[in-house]
C-alpha positions as CSV (number, residue, x, y, z in Angstrom):
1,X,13.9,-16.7,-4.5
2,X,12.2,-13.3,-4.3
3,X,10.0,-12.4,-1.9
4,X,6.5,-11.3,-2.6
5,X,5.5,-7.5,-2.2
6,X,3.7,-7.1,1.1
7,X,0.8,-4.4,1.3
8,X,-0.1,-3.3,4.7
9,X,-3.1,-1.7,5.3
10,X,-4.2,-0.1,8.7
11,X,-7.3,-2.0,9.6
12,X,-8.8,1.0,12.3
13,X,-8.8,4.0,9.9
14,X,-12.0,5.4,10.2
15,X,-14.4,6.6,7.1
16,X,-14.3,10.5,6.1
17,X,-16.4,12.4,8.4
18,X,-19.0,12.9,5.7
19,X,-19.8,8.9,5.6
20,X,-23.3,8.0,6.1
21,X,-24.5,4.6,7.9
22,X,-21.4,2.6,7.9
23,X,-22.5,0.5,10.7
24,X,-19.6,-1.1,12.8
25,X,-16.8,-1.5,10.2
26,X,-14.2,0.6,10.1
27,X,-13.1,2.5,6.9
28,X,-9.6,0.6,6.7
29,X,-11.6,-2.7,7.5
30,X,-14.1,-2.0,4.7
31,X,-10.7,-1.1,2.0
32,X,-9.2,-4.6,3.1
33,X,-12.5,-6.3,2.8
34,X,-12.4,-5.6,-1.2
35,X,-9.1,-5.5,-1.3
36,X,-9.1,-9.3,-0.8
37,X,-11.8,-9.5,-3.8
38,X,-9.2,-7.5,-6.1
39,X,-5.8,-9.0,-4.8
40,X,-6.8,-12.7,-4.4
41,X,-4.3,-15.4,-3.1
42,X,-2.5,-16.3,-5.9
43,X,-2.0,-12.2,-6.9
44,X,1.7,-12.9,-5.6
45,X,0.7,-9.6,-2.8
46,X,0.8,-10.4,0.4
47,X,-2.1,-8.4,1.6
48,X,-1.0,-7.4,5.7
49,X,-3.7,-5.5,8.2
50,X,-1.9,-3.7,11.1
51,X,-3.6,-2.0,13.7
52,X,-2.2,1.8,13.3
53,X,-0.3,3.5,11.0
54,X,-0.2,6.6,13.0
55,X,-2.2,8.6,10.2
56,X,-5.3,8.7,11.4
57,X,-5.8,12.3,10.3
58,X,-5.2,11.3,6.7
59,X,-7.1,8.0,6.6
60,X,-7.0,5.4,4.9
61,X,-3.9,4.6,5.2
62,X,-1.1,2.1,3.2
63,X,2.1,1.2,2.5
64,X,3.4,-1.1,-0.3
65,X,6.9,-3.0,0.1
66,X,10.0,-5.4,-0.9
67,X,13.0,-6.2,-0.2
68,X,14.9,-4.3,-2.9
69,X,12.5,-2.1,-3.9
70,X,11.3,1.2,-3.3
71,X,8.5,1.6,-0.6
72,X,5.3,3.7,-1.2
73,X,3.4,5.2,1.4
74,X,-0.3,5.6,0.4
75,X,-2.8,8.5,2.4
76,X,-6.7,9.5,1.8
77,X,-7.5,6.2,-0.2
78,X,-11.3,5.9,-0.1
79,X,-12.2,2.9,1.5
80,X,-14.9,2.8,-1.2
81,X,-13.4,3.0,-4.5
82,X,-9.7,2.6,-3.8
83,X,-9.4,-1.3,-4.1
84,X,-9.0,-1.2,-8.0
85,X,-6.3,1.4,-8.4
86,X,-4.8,0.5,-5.5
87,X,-4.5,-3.8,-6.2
88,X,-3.8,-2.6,-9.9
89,X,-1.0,-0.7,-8.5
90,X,0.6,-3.2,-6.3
91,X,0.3,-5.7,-9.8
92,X,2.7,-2.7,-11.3
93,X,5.1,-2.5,-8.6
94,X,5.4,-6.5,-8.0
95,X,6.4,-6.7,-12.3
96,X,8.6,-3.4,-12.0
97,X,12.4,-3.5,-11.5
98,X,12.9,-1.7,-8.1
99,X,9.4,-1.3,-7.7
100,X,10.0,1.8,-10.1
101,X,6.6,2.1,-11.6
102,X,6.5,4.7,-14.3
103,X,4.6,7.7,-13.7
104,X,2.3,7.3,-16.5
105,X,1.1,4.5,-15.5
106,X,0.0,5.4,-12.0
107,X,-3.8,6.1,-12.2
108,X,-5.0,9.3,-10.9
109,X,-6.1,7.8,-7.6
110,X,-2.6,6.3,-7.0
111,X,-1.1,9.5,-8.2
112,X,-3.2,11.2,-5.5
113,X,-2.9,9.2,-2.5
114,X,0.9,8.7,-2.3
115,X,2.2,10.7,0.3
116,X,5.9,9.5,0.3
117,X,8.2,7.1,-1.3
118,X,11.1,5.7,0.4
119,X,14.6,4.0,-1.3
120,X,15.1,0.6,-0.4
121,X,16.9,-0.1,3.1
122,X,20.3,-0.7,2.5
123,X,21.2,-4.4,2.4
124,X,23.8,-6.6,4.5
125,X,26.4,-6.3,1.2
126,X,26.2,-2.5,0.6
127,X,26.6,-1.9,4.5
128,X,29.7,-3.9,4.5
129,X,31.1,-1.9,1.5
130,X,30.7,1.4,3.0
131,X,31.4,0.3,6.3
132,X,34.8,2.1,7.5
């Protein structure tokens, strides 16, 4: 059985300096908060808040996973508009062999906020085959 993609999010990213009245949630709470409209249970994402991702000067922050597959970091999403591209994206990635979403079909947001994207850790049986 495969195991679902996980999405992490960082729950304590703050809004952009230039945000206006956003009263006591946080700009990583308020991207989760629609994120859970956009990536519902049965999306097959598991949607994950942590409490830091050690970003804070690039805020919002993300990162997108599998066993498997290759892992995307995400930076800058707006905690205002990002939900859409960003669920949209994990739909991609959870139907893509690898995770290896084509280019193309990255929307510009997506395109924008990734920062870095990691292989896959090595598993147990490539370890053992390149163990001396």
């Amino acid at each position: 059985m495969t195991q679902m993609p996980t999405l992490f999010v960082c729950a304590l990213c703050k809004f952009p300096a230039a945000a206006a009245d956003v009263g006591d949630t946080t700009g990583g709470q308020r991207l989760i908060d629609q994120l859970m409209e956009h990536l519902p249970p049965d999306a097959g994402i598991s949607l994950q808040p942590v409490r830091c991702m050690a970003a804070c000067d690039r805020a919002c922050n993300a990162a997108l996973s599998a066993p498997g597959k290759l892992t995307f970091i995400f930076n800058d999403l707006s905690p205002h508009q990002s939900a859409p591209d960003l669920a949209t994206f994990c739909r991609q990635y959870a139907e893509a062999v690898g995770g290896k979403v084509p280019y193309s079909l990255r929307s510009p947001a997506i395109k924008q906020a990734t920062a870095y994207v990691l292989p896959p850790p090595a598993n147990e049986a490539v370890e053992a085959a390149i163990a001396p």
